[in-house]
N, C-alpha and C positions, 0 to 999 in steps of 0.2 A: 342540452348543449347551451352554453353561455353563449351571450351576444356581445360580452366583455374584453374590451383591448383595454391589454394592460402594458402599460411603459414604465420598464426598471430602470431607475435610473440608481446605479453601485458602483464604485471604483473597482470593487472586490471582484475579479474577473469569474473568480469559483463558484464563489455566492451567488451572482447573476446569474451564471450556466444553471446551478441547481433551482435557483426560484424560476425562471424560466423553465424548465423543463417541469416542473412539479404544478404550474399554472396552465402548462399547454395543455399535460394531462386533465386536467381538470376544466377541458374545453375554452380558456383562454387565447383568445391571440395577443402574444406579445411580442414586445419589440425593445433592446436592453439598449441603455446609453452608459460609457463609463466614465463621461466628464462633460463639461456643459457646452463644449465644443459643437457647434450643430444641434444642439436640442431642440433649438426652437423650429427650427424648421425640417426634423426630423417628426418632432410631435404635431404639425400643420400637417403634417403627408399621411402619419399615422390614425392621427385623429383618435388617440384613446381616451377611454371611459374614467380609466385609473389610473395614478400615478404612485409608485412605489419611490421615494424617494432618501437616499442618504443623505445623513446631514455631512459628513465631511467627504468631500470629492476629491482625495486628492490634496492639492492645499489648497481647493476652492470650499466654498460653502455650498449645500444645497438649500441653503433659504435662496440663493438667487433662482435657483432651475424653481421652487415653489413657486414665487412670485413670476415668474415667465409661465409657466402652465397653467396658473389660475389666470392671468391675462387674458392668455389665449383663449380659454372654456372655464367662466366661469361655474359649470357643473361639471366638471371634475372633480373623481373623488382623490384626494392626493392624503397619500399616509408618508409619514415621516418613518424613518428604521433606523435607528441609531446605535451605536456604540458608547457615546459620549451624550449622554441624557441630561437634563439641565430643566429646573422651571424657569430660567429665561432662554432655552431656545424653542423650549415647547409654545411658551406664551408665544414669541414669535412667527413661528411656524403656523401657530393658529391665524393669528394678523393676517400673515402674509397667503391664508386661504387654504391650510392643511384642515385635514376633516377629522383627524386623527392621528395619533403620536405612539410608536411603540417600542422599547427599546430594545438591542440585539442579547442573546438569542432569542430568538420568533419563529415556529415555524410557518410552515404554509396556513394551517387551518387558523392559528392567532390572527396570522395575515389578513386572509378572508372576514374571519368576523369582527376587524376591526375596520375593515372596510366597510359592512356590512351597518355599523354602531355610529349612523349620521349625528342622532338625535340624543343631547344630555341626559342623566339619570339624577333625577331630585334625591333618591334616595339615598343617592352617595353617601357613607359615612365619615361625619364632619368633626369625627373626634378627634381633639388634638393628639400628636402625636410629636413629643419632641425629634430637633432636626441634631441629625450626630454634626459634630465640629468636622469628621471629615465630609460627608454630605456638602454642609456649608462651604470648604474649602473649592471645594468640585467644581459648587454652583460658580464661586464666585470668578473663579479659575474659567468655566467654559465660557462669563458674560464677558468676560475680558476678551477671549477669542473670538468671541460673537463682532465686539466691539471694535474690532482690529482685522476685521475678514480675516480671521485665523493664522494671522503672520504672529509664529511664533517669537521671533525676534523680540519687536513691538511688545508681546502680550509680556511679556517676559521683562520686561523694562519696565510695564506699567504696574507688575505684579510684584518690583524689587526683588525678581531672583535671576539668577542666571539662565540662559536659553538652555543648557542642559540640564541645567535640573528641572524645570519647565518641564523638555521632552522626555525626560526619564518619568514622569508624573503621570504626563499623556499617556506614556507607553504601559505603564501599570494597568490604565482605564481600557484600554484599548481591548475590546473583545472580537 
């Protein structure tokens, strides 16, 4: 039996019902938030070990709920789960006191052992790998979101296209 509480924090009402239910099994106690409304003082009551975190809430960001949870416990484990993957919100998410970054689909056991994966691996392979033109577009597409707490509008203006082409783009990435 785990002595791990774990706080989901998911807009996706479904996804949260199933990762919850699939970590209770697996002797967790958890407790799911779907928007940063009361987190903070949800996760003061809860006191968990882990935090599962979304980067988009809605049309808030989950780098703020990061940055509020590591506050709170600087030994939290806090994993990012994203949809919208980016090496600038990962970098950020590290910053901001994520322990780890994974992008959706994930399932439970990915979950776990990347909770699990505090400590870098030197052995990483450091061979160059060219970045595709759409990759780059993505990136530069989700730092502008980053950059705008994800008011499409804005990002859209800053990206010289239209808001709906914007979210027609988003909605592609969206998994």
């Amino acid at each position: 039996m785990s002595d791990h509480r774990l706080l989901i924090v998911e807009d996706d009402v479904v996804l949260a019902r199933t990762l919850a239910r699939s970590f209770e099994r697996r002797g967790y106690a958890v407790a799911v938030r779907h928007d940063l409304d009361g987190l903070e003082d949800a996760a003061r009551a809860f006191a968990p070990t882990r935090a599962l975190v979304d980067l988009r809430l809605g049309g808030a960001s989950g780098l703020a709920a990061i940055r509020a949870l590591h506050d709170m416990d600087a030994d939290i484990r806090i994993l990012v789960l994203t949809g919208f993957a980016s090496i600038a919100t990962a970098v950020e998410a590290i910053k901001l006191g994520a322990t780890n970054y994974l992008t959706k689909p994930a399932n439970t056991d990915d979950i776990e052992a990347a909770f699990d994966r505090v400590e870098g691996d030197v052995a990483t392979d450091l061979a160059a790998r060219p970045t595709s033109i759409r990759t780059l577009e993505w990136e530069h597409i989700h730092q502008t979101l980053v950059d705008t707490d994800f008011n499409i509008s804005e990002a859209a203006r800053r990206l010289g296209l239209h808001r709906r082409t914007l979210a027609r783009k988003l909605d592609k990435r969206h998994l």
